[in-house]
C-alpha positions, -999 to 999 in steps of 0.1 A, spaced: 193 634 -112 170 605 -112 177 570 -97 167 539 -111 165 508 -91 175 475 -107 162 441 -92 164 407 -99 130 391 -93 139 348 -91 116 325 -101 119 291 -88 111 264 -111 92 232 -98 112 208 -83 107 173 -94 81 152 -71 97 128 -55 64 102 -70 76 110 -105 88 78 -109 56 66 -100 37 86 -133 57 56 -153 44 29 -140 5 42 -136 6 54 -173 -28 40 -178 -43 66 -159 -51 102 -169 -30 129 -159 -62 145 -141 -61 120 -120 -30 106 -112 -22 128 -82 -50 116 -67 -45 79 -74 -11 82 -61 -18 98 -28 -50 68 -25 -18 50 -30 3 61 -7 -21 63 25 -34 25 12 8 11 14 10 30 51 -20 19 61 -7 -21 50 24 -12 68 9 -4 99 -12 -33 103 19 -56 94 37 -40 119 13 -58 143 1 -87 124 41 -102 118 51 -101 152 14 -120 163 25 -144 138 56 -151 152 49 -150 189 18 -175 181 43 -198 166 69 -195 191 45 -195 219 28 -229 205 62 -246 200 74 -237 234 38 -250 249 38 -281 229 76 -292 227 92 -269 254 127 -292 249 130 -277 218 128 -240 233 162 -225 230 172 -188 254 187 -173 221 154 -167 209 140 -141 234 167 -125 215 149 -125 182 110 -113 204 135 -78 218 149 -76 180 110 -83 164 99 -57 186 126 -30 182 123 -33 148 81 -29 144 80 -1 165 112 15 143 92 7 111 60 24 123 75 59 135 92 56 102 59 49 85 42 79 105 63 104 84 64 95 56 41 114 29 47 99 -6 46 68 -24 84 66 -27 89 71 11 59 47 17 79 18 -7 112 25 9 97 16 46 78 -11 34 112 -25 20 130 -18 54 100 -37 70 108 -67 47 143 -66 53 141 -68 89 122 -96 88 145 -119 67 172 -106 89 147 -124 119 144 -152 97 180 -158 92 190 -156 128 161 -183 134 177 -205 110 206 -201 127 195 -208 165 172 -240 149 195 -254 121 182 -289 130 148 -271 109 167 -265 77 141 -284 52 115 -266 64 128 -233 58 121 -233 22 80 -232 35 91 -204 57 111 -181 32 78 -189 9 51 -179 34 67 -152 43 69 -137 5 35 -146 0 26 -131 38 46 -95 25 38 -95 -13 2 -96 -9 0 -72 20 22 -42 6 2 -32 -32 38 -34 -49 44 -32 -81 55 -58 -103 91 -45 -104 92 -43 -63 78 -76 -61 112 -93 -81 135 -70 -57 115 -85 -33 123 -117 -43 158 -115 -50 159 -102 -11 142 -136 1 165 -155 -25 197 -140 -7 183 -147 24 175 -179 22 210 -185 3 224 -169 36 203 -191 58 217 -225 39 253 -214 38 257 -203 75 237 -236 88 258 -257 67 287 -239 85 280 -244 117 267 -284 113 299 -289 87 312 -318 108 274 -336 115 277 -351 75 262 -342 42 232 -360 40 220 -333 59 230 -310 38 219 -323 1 219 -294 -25 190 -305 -41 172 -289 -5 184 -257 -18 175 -257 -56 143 -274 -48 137 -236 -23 151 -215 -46 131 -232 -72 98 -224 -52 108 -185 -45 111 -185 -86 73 -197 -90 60 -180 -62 74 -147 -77 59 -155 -112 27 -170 -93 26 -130 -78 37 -109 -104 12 -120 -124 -16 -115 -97 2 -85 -87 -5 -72 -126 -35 -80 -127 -45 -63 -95 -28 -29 -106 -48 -32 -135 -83 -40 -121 -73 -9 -91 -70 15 -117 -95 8 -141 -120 11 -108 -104 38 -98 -106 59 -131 -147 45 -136 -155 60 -98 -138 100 -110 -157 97 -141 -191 85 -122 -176 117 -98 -175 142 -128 -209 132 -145 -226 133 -110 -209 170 -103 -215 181 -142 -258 168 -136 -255 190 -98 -241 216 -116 -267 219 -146 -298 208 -120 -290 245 -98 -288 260 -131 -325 248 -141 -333 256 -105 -325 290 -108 -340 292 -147 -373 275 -131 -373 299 -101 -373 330 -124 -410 314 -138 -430 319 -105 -451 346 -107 -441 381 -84 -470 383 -54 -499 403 -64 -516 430 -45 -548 444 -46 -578 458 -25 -595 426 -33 -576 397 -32 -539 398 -25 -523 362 -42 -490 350 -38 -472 314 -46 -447 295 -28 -424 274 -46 -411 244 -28 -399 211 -45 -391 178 -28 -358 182 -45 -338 206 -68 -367 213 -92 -408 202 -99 -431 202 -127 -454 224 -112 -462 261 -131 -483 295 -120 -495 320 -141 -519 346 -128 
């Protein structure tokens, strides 16, 4: 009696990329391309990452440095606080930002590294409240600072501004805590509607330099591949009329009188040059 083997062969089916969201949002450019654009993308957000991982805290110490050199009365010990914190938390964003290996991951730290920042700012509003008007300048320099350093997209950029909204809301509320019994011309709401009014412009101000940006990026990006293709198509059909042109010289001739041969050897794929004998 004969026995049969039964099997189950599984096939798995392909999971869904964790950049899928991301083939929404560059629907302008061709399916061909787009894993390429978005792994440009990715290593271009990592590489902005990294550098503001050392270019925020040169900022800050620059400022903090010239204030305590300048006005050292105003230098308060709680803020060698905020230098530990600034450092603890570049260092954390970069290991995070040297494993991660797609766009989503690549967003998601450059998010963290904004957050951690507005947590920095809040805690400086706190430990200089006597500063309050000029936070508003701060909160906007510093949206400016991340939105046009990160390539986000335009939806990122309004999270992004809803986070330096709250924290600038958190900044007012816990100063005007602590300095409740000083009086409230110190505290005059139209401070906070005339920052919040700012973060509103500076976030329509980006979006729509932001949009224009992802536009230009791709259309550049899409002309380069095509230039790519047309100059791989005109290597591929030069070889061709290489070899065709090759196949035309003449085979050496031998003889007892003369013995003739030609060497074919163009400055670059192919010549003009013909020999018949």
């Amino acid at each position: 009696m004969e026995a049969k083997a039964f099997g189950v062969i599984a096939v798995p089916r392909n999971r869904p990329s964790s950049d899928q969201p991301w083939k929404t949002h560059y629907r302008k450019v061709p399916d061909r391309y787009l894993a390429e654009f978005i792994r440009q993308e990715t290593i271009l957000v990592r590489n902005r990452i990294r550098l503001m991982c050392f270019m925020v805290p040169g900022i800050y110490f620059l400022a903090s440095g010239l204030s305590w050199i300048l006005i050292p009365v105003r230098f308060r010990p709680a803020e060698t606080v905020l230098w530990g914190m600034l450092i603890f938390f570049c260092v954390l964003v970069g290991v995070l930002n040297g494993r991660v290996r797609t766009r989503m991951g690549a967003e998601k730290t450059a998010f963290l590294l904004a957050v951690c920042v507005l947590v920095l700012l809040v805690l400086a509003c706190v430990i200089y409240p006597e500063d309050m008007g000029q936070n508003a300048t701060v909160f906007l320099f510093t949206f400016f600072l991340i939105a046009f350093s990160i390539p986000w997209s335009v939806m990122d950029l309004v999270w992004l501004a809803l986070l330096h909204w709250a924290a600038y809301t958190l900044s007012f509320a816990l100063v005007q805590k602590q300095f409740l019994g000083v009086g409230p011309a110190h505290f005059d709401m139209e401070m906070y509607f005339n920052g919040a009014i700012y973060l509103l412009m500076a976030l329509v101000f980006g979006a729509a330099i932001r949009r224009r940006d992802v536009r230009r990026t791709i259309q550049n990006f899409v002309l380069m591949k095509d230039i790519e293709e047309k100059n791989i198509q005109a290597e591929r059909d030069l070889d061709l009329a290489t070899r065709i042109h090759k196949t035309l010289v003449p085979a050496p001739l031998a003889s007892d009188a003369l013995d003739a041969a030609v060497a074919y050897l163009p400055m670059q794929k192919m010549g003009g040059d013909y020999a018949k004998f």
